[in-house]
GULO-415438 format. One line per field, with one value per residue: residue in three letters; x negated, z, y of N, C-alpha, C, O, CB in turn. Coordinates in steps of 0.2 Angstrom, whole numbers, plus 5000, padded with zeros to 4 digits. Glycine has a CB too. Layout:
BEGIN
code [ALA,...] .
nu [X,...] .
nw [Z,...] .
nv [Y,...] .
cau [X,...] .
caw [Z,...] .
cav [Y,...] .
cu [X,...] .
cw [Z,...] .
cv [Y,...] .
ou [X,...] .
ow [Z,...] .
ov [Y,...] .
cbu [X,...] .
cbw [Z,...] .
cbv [Y,...] .
END
This chain:
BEGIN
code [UNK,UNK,UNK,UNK,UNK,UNK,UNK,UNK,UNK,UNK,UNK,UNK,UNK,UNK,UNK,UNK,UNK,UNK,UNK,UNK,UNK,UNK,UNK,UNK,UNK,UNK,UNK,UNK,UNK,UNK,UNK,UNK,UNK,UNK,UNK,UNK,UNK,UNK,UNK,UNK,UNK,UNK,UNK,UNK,UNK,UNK,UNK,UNK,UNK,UNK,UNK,UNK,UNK,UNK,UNK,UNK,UNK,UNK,UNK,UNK,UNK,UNK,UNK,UNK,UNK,UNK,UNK,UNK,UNK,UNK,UNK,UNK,UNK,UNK,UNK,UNK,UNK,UNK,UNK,UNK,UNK,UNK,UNK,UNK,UNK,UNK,UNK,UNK,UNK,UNK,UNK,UNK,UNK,UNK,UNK,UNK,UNK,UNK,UNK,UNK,UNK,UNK,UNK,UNK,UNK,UNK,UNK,UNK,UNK,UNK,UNK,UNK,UNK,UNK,UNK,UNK,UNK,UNK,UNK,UNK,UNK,UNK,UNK,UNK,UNK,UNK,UNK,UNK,UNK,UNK,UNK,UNK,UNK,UNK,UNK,UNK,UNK,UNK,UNK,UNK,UNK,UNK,UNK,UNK,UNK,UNK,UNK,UNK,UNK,UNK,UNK,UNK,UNK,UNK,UNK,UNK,UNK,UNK,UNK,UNK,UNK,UNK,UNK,UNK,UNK,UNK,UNK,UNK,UNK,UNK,UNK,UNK,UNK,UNK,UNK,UNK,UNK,UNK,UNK,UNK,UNK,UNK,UNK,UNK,UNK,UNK,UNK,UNK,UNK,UNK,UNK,UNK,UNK,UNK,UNK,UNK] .
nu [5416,5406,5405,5394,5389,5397,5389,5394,5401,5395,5391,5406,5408,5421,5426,5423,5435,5446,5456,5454,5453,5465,5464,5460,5475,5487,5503,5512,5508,5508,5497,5482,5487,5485,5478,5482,5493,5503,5504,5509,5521,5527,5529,5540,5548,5560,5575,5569,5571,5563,5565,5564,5574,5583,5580,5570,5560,5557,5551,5538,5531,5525,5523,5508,5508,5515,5527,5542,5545,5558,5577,5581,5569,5565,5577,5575,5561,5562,5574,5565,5556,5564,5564,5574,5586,5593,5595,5585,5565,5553,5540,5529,5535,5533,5521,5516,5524,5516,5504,5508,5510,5501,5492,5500,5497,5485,5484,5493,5483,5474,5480,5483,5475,5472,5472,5484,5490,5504,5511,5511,5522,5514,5503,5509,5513,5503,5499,5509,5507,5494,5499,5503,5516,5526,5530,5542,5536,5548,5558,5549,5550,5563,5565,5554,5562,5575,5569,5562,5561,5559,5550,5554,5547,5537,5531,5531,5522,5532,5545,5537,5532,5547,5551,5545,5544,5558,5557,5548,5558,5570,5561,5557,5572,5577,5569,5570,5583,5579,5577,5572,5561,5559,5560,5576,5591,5609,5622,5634,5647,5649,5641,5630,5631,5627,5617,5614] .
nw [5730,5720,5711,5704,5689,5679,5670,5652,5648,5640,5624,5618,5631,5646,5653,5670,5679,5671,5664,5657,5642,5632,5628,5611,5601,5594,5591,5604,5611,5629,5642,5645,5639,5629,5613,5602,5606,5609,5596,5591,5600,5595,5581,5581,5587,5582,5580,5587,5598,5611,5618,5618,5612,5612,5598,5594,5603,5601,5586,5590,5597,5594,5591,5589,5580,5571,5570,5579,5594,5604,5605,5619,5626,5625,5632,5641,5647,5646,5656,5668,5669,5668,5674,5676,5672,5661,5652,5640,5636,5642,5636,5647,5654,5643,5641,5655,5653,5644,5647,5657,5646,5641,5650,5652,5640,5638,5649,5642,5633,5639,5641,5631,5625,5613,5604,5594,5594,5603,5615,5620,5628,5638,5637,5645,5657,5664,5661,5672,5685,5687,5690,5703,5705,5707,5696,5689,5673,5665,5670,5665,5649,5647,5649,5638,5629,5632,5629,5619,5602,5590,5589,5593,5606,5609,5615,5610,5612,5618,5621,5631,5640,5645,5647,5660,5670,5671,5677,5692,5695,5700,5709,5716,5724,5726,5736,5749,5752,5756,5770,5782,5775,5767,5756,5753,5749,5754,5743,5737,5727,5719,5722,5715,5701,5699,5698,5688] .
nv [4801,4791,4777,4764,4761,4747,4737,4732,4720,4704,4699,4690,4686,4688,4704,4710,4704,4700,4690,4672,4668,4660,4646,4640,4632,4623,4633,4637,4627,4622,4628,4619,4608,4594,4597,4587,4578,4588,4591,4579,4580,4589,4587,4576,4581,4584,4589,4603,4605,4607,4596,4577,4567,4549,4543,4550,4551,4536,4540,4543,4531,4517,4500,4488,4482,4493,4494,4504,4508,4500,4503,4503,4499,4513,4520,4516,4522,4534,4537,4534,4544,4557,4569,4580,4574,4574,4566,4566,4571,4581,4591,4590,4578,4570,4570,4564,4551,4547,4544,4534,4521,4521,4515,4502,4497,4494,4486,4476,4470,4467,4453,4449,4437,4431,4440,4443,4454,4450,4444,4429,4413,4407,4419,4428,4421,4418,4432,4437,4429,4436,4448,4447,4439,4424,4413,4403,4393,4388,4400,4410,4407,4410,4422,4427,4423,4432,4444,4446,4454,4447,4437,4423,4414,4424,4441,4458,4475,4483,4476,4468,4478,4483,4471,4469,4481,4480,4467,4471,4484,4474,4464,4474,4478,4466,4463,4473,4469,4455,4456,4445,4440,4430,4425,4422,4427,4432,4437,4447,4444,4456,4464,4458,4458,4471,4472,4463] .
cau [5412,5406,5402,5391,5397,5396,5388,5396,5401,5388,5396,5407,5410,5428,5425,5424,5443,5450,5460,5450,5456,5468,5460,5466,5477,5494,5508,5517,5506,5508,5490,5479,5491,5480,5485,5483,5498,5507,5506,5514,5526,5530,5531,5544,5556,5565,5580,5569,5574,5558,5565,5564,5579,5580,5579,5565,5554,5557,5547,5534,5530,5523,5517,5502,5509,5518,5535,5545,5547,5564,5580,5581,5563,5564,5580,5572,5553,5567,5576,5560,5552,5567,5565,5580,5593,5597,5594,5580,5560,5552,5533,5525,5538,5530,5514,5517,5527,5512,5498,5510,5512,5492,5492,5504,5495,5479,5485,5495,5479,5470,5483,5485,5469,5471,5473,5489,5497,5511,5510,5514,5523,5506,5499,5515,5514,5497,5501,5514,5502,5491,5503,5507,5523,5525,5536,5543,5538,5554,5558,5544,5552,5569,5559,5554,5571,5579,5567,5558,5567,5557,5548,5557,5541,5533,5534,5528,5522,5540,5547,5533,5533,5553,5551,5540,5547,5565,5554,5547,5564,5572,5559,5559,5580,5578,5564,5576,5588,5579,5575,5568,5555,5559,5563,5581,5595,5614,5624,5643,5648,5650,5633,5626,5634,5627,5610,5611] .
caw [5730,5713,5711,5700,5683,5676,5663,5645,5645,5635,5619,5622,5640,5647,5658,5676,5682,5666,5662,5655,5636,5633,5623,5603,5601,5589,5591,5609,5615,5635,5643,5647,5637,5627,5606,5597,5612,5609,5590,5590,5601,5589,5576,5581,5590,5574,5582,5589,5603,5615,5622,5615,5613,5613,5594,5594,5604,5592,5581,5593,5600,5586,5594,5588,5571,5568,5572,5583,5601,5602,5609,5625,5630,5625,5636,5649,5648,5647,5663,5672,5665,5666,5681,5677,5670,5656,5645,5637,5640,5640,5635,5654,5658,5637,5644,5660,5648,5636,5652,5659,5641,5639,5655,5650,5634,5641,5652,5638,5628,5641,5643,5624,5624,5606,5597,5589,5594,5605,5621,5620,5634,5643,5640,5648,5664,5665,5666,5678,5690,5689,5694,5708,5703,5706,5692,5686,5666,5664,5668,5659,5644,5645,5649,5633,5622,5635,5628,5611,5599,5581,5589,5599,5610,5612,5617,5608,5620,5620,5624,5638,5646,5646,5654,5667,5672,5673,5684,5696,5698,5702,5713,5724,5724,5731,5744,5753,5756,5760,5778,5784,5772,5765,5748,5752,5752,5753,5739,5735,5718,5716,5721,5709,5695,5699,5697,5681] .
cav [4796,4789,4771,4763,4759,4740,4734,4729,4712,4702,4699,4682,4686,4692,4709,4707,4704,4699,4684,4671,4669,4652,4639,4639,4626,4623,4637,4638,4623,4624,4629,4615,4602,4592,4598,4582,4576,4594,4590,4573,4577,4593,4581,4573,4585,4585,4597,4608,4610,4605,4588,4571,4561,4544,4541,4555,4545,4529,4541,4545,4525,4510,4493,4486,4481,4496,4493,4507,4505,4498,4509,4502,4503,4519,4523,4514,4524,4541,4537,4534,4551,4561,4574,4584,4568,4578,4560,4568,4571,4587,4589,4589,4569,4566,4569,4556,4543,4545,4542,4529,4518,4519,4511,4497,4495,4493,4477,4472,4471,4463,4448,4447,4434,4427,4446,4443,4458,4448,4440,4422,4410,4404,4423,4429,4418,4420,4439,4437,4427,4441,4453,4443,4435,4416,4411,4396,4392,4389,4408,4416,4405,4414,4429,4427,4422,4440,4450,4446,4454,4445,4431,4418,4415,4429,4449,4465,4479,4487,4470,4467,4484,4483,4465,4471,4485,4476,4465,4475,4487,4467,4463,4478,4478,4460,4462,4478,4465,4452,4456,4440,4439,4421,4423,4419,4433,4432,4442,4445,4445,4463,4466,4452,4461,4478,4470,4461] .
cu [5411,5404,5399,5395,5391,5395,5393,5396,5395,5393,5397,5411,5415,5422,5426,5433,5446,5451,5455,5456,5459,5465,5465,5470,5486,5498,5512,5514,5506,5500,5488,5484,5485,5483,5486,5490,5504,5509,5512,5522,5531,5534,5536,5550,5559,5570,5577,5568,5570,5560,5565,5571,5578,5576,5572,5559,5552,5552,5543,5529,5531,5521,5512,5504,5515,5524,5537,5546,5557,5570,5579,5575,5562,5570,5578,5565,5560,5568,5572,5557,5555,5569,5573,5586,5595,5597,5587,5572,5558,5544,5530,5527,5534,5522,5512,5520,5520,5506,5502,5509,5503,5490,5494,5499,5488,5480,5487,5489,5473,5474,5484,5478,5469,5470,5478,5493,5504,5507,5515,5516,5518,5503,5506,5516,5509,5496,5505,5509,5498,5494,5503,5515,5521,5532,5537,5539,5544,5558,5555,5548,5559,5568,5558,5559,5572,5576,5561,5563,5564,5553,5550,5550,5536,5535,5529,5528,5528,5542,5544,5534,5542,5555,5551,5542,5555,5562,5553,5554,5568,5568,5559,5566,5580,5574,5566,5582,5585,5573,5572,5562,5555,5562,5569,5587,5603,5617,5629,5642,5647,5642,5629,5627,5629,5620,5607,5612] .
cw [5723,5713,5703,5693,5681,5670,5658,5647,5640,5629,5621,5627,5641,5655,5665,5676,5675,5666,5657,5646,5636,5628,5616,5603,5594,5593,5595,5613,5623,5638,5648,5643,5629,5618,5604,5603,5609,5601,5588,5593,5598,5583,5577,5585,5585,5574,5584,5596,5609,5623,5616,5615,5612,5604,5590,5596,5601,5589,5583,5596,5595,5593,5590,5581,5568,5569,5576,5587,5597,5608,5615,5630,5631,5630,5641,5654,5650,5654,5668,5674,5665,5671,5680,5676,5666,5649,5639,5641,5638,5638,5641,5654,5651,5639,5650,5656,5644,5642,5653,5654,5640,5645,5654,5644,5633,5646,5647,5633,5631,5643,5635,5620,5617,5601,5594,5591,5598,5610,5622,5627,5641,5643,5647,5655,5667,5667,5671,5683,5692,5692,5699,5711,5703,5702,5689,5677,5664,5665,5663,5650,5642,5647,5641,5627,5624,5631,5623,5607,5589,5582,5593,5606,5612,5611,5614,5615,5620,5625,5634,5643,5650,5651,5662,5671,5673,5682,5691,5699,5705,5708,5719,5727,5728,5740,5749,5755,5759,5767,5783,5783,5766,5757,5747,5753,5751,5752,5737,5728,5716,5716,5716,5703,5695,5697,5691,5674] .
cv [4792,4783,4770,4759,4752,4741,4731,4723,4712,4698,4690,4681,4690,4698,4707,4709,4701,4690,4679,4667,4660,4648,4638,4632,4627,4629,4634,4632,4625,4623,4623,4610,4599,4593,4590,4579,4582,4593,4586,4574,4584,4592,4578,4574,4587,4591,4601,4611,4609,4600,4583,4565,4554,4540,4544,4552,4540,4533,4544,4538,4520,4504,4492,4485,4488,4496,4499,4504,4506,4503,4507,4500,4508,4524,4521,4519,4532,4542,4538,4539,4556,4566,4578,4582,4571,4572,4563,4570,4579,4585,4587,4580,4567,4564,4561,4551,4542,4540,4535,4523,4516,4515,4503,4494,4493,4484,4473,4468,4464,4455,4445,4442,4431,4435,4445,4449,4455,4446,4434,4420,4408,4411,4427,4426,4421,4426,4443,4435,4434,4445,4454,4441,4428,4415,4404,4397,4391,4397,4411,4412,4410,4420,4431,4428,4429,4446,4452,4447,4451,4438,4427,4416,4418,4437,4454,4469,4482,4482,4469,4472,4485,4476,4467,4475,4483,4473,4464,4477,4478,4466,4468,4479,4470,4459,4469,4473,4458,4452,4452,4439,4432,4421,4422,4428,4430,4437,4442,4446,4452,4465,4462,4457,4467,4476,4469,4464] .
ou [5417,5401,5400,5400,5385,5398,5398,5390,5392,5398,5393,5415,5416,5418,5431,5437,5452,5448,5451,5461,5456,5464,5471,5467,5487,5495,5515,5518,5504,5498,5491,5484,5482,5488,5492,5493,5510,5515,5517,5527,5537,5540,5539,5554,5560,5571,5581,5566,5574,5559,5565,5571,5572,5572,5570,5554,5546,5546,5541,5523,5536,5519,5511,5500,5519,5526,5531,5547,5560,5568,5576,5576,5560,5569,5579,5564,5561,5565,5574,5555,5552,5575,5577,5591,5602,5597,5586,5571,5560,5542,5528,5523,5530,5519,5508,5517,5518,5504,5500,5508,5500,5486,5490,5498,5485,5477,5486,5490,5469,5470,5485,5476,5464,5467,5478,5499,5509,5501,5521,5513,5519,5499,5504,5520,5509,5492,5504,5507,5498,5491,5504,5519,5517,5538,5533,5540,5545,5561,5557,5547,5560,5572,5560,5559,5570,5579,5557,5569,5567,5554,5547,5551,5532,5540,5523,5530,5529,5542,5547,5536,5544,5559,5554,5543,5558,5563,5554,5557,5569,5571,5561,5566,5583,5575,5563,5584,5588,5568,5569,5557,5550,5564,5570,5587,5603,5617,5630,5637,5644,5638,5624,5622,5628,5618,5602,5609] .
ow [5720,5719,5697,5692,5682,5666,5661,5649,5637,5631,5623,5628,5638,5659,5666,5674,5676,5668,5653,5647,5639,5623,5616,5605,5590,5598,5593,5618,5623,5637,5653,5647,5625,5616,5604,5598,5606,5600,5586,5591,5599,5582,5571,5586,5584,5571,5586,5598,5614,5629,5610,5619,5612,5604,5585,5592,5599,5588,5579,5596,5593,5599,5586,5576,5563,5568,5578,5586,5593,5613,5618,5636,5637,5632,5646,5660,5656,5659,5673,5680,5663,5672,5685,5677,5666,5643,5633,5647,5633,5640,5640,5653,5652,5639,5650,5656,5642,5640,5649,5656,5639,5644,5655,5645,5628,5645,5646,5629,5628,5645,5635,5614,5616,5596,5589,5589,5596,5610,5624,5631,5647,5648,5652,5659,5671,5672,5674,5686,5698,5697,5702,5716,5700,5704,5686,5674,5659,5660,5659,5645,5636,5645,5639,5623,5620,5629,5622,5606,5584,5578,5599,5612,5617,5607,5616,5620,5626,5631,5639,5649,5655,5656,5667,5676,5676,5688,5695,5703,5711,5713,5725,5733,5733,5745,5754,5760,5764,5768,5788,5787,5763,5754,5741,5758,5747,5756,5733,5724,5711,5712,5712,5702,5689,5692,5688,5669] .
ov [4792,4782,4773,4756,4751,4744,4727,4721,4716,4695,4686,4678,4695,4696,4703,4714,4701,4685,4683,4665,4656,4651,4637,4627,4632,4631,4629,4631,4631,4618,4622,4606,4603,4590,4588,4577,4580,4594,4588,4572,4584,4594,4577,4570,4593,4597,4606,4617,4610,4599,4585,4560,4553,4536,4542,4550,4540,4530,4548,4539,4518,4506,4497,4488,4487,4502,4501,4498,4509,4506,4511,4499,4510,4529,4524,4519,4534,4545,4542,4540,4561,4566,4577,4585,4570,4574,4560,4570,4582,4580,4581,4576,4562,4559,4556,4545,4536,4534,4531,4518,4511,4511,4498,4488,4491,4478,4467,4464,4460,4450,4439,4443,4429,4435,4448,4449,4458,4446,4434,4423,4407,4412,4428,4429,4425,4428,4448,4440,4437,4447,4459,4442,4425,4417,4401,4402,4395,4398,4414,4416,4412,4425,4436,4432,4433,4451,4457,4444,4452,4434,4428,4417,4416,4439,4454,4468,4485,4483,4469,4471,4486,4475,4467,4473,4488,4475,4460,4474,4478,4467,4466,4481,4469,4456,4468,4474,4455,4450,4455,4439,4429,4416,4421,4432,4426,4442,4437,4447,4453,4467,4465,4461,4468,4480,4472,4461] .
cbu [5413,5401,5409,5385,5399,5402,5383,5391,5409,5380,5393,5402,5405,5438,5429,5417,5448,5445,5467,5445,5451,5476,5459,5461,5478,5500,5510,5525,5500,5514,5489,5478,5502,5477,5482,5475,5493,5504,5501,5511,5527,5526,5526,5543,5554,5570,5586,5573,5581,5554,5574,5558,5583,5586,5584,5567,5554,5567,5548,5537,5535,5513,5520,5500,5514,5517,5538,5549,5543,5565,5587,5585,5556,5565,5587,5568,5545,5574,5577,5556,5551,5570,5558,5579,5598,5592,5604,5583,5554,5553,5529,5529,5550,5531,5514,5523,5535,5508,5496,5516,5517,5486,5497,5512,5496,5477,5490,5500,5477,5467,5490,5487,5468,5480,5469,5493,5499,5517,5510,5510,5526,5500,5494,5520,5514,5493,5503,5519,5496,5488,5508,5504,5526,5524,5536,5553,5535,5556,5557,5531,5553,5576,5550,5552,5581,5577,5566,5555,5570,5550,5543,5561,5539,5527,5535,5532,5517,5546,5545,5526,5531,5557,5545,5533,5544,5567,5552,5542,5569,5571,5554,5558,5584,5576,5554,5580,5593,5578,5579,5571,5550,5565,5562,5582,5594,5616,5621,5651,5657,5656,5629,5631,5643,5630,5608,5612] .
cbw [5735,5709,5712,5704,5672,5677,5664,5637,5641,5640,5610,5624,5645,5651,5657,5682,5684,5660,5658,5661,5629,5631,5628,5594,5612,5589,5585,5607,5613,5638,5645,5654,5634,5631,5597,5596,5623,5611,5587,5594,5608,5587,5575,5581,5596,5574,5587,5586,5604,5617,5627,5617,5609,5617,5592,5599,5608,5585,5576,5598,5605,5578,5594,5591,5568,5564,5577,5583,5611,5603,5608,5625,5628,5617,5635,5648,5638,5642,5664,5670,5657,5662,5681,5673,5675,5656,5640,5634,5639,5646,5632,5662,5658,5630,5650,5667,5640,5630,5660,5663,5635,5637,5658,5648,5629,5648,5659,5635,5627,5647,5648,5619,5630,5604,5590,5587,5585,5600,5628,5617,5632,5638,5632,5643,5664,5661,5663,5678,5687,5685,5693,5714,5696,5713,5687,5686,5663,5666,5671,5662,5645,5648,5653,5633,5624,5644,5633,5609,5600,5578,5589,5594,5610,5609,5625,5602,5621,5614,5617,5637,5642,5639,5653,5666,5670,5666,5684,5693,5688,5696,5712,5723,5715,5727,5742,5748,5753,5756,5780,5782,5778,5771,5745,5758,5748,5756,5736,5739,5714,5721,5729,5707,5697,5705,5701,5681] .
cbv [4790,4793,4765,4759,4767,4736,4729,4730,4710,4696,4702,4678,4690,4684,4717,4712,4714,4703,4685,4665,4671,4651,4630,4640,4622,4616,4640,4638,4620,4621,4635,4615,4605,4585,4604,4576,4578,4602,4587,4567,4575,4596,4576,4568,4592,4577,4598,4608,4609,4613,4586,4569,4561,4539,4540,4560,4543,4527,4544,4549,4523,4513,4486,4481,4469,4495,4487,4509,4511,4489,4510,4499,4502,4520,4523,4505,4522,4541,4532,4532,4551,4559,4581,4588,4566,4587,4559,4573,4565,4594,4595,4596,4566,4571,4576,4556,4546,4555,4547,4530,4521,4527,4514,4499,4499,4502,4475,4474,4480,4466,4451,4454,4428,4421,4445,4436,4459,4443,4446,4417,4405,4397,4429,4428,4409,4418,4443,4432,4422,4444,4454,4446,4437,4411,4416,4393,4388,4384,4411,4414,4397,4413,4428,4422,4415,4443,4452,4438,4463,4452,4431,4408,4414,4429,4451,4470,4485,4488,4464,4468,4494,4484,4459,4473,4491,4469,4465,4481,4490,4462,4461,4485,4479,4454,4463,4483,4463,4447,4458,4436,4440,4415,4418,4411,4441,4428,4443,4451,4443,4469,4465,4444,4463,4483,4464,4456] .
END
């Protein structure tokens, strides 16, 4: 039985069955990863070795005026990111770290009502509310001192996202115990400890 023969591809075109060609991009980028993303985080895998350490990322993460995110946003954003616990990210968790921070930097941006690049004590309550956090000002003030590391009153986005997500972790760790619902829990010392 003879079958009919297929037409030539039309020049451009992959032959019928064939794999459709990967999209050019930098050398070893993983397919579909977006390069300008695969560049950077090329750029600053320094050893090599296709994770990001913590001081790796510092040279992947600026705030607004430029600064490095600080270590311990950066071991905090890792932890979050780091499917395998191997204290490092791979490109795919760089990927999610990278979506999740443009996230963060997107509210911070909307909460930063003056422009200056920081989120002051009144933008900082005011972004709490929003959250739906009721907080004293007098918290959100040592909110402030905990986790401003340049301006005694206000928070870069490192600072902020490292607040916030402290926050959150805290608030969900207390609303597991408090089983009532009333805001009130009772907690031995050791458990205190383990919290703060």
């Amino acid at each position: 039985m003879a079958y009919p023969r297929q037409a030539a591809p039309a020049y451009g075109q992959q032959p019928y069955g064939a794999q459709p060609a990967a999209p050019a991009g930098p050398p070893g980028m993983p397919y579909g990863a977006d390069p300008t993303l695969w560049s950077w985080f090329v750029a600053v895998d320094v050893d090599r070795s296709g994770q990001l350490t913590v001081q790796e990322l510092q040279g992947a993460l600026t705030n607004g005026n430029w600064s490095r995110f600080n270590a311990e946003t950066c071991r905090l954003l890792i932890s979050m990111f780091d499917r395998d616990h191997s204290g490092t990210i791979n490109f795919q968790e760089f990927s999610q770290l990278w979506t999740y921070i443009q996230q963060w930097k997107n509210a911070f941006d909307m909460y930063d009502r003056d422009r200056s690049g920081n989120i002051d004590q009144a933008e900082l309550l005011s972004a709490f509310t929003q959250m739906g956090y009721r907080l004293s000002p007098a918290f959100v003030k040592l909110a402030c001192l905990r986790y401003s590391r340049e301006l005694p009153n206000a928070v870069k986005l490192d600072d902020f996202i490292q607040c916030c997500v402290q926050l959150k972790v805290l608030t969900d760790v207390f609303r597991q115990r408090d089983t009532t619902g009333t805001g009130v829990i009772n907690i031995d010392y050791e458990n205190f400890m383990l919290w703060a």
